[in-house]
Every structure is written in C-alpha cells, then in structure tokens.
N, C-alpha and C positions, 0 to 999 in steps of 0.2 A: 438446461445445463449440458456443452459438449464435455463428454468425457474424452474426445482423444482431436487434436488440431489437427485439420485436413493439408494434405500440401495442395498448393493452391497451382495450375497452369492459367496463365491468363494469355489468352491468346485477342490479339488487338489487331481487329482489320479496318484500315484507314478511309474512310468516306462510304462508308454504309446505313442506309437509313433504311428505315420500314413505311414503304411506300405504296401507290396503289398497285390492286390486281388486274394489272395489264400488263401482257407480253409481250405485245409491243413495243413496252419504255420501260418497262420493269424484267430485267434478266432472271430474277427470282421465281420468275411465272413462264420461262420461254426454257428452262434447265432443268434437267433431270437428277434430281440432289435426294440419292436414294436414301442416305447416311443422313442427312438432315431434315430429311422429310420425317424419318423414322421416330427423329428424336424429339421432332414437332406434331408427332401423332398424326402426319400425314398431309396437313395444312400449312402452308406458307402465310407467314402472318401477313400482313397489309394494315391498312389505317384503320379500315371499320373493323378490325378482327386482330388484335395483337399480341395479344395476352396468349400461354399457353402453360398449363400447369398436368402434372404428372408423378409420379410418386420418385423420378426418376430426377427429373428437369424442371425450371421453369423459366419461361419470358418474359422479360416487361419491355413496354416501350418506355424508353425515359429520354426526359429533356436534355436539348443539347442547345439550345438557346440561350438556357441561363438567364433570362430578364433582360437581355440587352438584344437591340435592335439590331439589321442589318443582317445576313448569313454568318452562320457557324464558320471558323477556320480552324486550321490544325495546329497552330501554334498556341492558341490560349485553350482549344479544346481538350487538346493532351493535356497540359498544365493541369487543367482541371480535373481532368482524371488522374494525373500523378499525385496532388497536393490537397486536395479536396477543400482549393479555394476558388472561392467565383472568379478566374481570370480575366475572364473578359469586363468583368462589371471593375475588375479592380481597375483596368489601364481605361476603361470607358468605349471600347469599343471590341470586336472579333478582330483578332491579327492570324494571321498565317502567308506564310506554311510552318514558319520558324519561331520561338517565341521573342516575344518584342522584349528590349534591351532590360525593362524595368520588370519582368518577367524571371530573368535569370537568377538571380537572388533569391527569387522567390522558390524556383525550383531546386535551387542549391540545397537549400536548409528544409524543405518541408515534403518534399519526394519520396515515395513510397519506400523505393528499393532502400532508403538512408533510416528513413523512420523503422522500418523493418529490422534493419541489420543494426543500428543502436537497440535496437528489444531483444538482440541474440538471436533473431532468423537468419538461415543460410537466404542466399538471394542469388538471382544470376537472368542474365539478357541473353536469351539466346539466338543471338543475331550475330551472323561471321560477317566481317566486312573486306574485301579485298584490298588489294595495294594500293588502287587508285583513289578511294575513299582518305586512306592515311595521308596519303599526300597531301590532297585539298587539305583534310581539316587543320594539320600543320601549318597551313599559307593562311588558313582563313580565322582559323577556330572559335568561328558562332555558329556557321549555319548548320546546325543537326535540328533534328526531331528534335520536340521535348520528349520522347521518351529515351533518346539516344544520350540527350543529355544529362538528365537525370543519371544517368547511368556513370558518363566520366566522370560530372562533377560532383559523385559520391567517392570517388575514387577509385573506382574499381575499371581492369583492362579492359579492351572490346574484345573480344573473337576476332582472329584472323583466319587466314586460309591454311596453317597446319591445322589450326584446330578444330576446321570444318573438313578435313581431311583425316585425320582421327574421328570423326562421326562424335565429335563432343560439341558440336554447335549448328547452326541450321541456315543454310540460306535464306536469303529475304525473297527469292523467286521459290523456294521451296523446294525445287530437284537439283540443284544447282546448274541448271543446264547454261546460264548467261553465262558462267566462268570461263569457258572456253572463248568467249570473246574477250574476255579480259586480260586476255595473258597467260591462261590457267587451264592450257588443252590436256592434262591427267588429271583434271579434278573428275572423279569419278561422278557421273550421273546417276540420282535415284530416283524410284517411284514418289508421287507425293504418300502414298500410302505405309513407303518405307519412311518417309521422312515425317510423318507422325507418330510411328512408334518411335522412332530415335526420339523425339519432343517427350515421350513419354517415361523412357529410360531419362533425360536429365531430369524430368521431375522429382520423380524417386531421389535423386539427390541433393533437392536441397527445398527450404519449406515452400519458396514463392519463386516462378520462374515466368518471364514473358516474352512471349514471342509477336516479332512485330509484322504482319501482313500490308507492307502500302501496294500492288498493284490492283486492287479491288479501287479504290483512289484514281487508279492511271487510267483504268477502262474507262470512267465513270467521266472523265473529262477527256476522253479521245470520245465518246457519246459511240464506242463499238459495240454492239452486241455481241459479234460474234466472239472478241478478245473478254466479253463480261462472262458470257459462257465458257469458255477456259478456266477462265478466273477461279470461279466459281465449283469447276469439275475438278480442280485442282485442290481445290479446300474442302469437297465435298470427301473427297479419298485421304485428304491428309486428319479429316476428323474421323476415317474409317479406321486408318492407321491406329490413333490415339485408342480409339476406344476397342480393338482387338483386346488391350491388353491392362484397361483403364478397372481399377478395381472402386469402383464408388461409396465404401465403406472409409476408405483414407485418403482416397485424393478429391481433389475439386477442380472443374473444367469451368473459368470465367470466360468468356466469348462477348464483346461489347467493341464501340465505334468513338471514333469524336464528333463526327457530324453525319449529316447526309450526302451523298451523291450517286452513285452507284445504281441506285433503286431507281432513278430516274432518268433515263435515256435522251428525253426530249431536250435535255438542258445540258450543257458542259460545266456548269457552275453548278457549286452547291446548293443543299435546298435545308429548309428549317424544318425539314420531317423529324420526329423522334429517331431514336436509333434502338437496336437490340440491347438488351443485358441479357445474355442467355445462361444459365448456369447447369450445371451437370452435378452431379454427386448429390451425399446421402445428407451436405448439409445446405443444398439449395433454397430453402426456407428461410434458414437463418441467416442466411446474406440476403437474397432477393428484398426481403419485409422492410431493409434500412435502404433501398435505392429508389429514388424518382427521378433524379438525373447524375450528370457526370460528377456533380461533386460528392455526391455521395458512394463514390465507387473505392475510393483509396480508404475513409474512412473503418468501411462495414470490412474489408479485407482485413486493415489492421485491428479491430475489434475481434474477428474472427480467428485469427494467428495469435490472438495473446491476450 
C-alpha cells in the first residue's frame, strides 16, 4: 500500500537502446558518466548484463518491438509509451518519426498527460519551443512528436521563449545554447547541471512532468561519437543537476526510450535492441514490477498517481 503519490519526472531520451560493451560503437562505454555510473552501481548495462537493482533505483531492459516486424520508429513508439497501446501492431507495421494519420485519434483520447489530468493530476511538458517551430506547426499542424502532440491535443499551451526565459521551462538542447541562432541572442545560457535543477523545481509543481531529450536520436544517426559523447556529458550533468536536490521519499525520476539507436555507432538506422526503464525514488519497485515493454509505461505511471 503507497501511503503518499510520488510526483512523477519522466525524462524521455529519443533513440536509446541498451546495446553491446564496445566502445567503439557503443558511446556508453567510450564516456565518462560519473552521475550515471553512480546510479548504476558503477556498470553500464549492455545486452548480456542489463538489469540493475539497488535500494535506491532500478533498470530493466524492455521491449520496444512490440510483436511486429521490421525496426522500432518514434511515431508509433511514443504512442505506445503515451497510450499503452500496441501502436505499431494496431496500423500493422513501425511508422516514424511522426505518428501515422490513424494514430492521432488514438493519441487524442488515450494519452497520459489527458488520462492524468481527467483523474485531477497537475501535468505539464516541459519543453519551450521557439518562434520558428510556431510558425511551421501553423502551416502544417501534423508533424510533431507524439509526445508533443499528446500534449496540444489535450489542450493545453506549449512553452515559448518568455517562458524559457522565466526559467519556468527547459530547452530541448538543455542549455539553451542553439537559441542564439534562432533569433534569440539574450536568451541567457545555462549549465546543463543548472538546467536539471530547474527540471526539478517544475517538478515540485505539479504531479507528472516530462521532459523531452531527441539529440541523443540525432548523434545516433549522424553515427558521431564524438557529438554521442556530448550528448551524453550533457545528461550525465543534467541528471547531477536533478538529483542535487531530488528528495526520493516524494518524488520519482522515470528515465526510458522509444527505440534503439544511439548505442550503436556502426549503424545510422535504428536497431530492435531493448531500451532502458531506469527509475529513481522510494517507489521504484512499485512501478518497475508492471513493465516489460513500452506499453506498459503509461499504464503502471497512471496506476501509481491514483
């Protein structure tokens, strides 16, 4: 029995699988990720070695294939982590990067952030988007993320660039540093290590909060090491950030993927490797025990919040 509902951060990095121990092809094994190493008791999981449990944490590896043929993509793989329905099995094949037209409907009505806030949870996306994003999605208004979309077609506003300039929202590069190409040379620059406390201040205000990481995605199909290892040094300080200040009696840190890629250098394309569910807090247990893949991710969250 929980006697008290944790707030939940779900922090979602795009095309990350749990791959082999080579550093070579695997950035995981060529980076120095003192903050995740720590939290992994030292060991960077891989295929033969994935699991890691702690009184603290634990990891699973879970499916992101879902039953259907072909590579993982990010448009029915989100879905699936948003809805905790088989997407891909529903349209009969993996779509991405966007989700496929008979998809939307789906994500409309069955999305976490909407299933959450009909049960009386605060919710909130914490991803600021600049001007030029507004523009497109006005000319175009399909091609987001499903977790972007889940998001409008719940109704609720996106972050712009006051509100990432109030420190009430987080960039998607995490220091804000691209803004200044954008049009936006006084957006003030942070650490990522400042910019996961700030992740961790909006937690505190509201029950369920997600942040969205795609350049781990971008390295993984440029096949860079040396931009994986940024990547990577950059999330390793923004999870330092987070847990300066992370009280694990009330909150809960979700850490999970929609596919593989990243973990695999040799390939530009994704791969059908498992991916991480990493969870943090005191009620790690009680989430982990209902997941063995993505569809079980939105489920065991709303179980857990109510």
């Amino acid at each position: 029995m929980i006697a008290r509902r944790p707030r939940i951060l779900m922090l979602f990095l795009d095309g990350v699988g749990i791959g082999k121990p080579n550093a070579e092809q695997n950035p995981f094994f060529a980076t120095d990720l003192e903050t995740l190493g720590r939290i992994l008791g030292g060991r960077m999981p891989h295929l033969r070695d994935a699991h890691r449990s702690s009184s603290d944490a634990t990891l699973l590896p879970i499916n992101a294939t879902l039953g259907v043929g072909g590579l993982p993509q990010s448009g029915t793989g989100q879905t699936a982590l948003m809805t905790g329905i088989n997407a891909p099995k529903f349209i009969g094949k993996h779509f991405g990067p966007y989700p496929y037209s008979t998809l939307k409907p789906v994500l409309a009505e069955h999305n976490l952030f909407r299933a959450l806030h009909e049960r009386g949870n605060s919710v909130f996306y914490a991803n600021a988007f600049p001007r030029q994003f507004f523009e497109y999605v006005n000319s175009t208004k399909t091609r987001m993320t499903a977790l972007t979309m889940s998001w409008v077609v719940s109704g609720f506003p996106l972050n712009d660039s006051a509100t990432l300039v109030r420190g009430a929202a987080l960039s998607a590069d995490i220091t804000n540093e691209r803004w200044h190409k954008l049009g936006y040379p006084e957006m003030p620059v942070i650490t990522p290590r400042e910019a996961g406390r700030k992740l961790m201040e909006l937690t505190r205000k509201h029950d369920f909060v997600l942040y969205e990481y795609y350049e781990t995605d971008h390295a993984g199909h440029r096949q860079s090491m040396s931009e994986a290892k940024r990547v990577l040094e950059y999330l390793d300080q923004l999870l330092a950030g987070m847990l300066d200040s992370f009280d694990p009696a009330s909150e809960l840190v979700v850490i999970t993927s929609d596919h593989g890629n990243m973990e695999d250098l040799s390939t530009k394309s994704h791969t059908r490797n498992p991916v991480p569910f990493l969870v943090i807090g005191r009620h790690h247990r009680e989430i982990t025990r209902r997941v063995k893949n993505l569809t079980h991710v939105a489920p065991a969250i709303l179980e857990l919040l109510n």
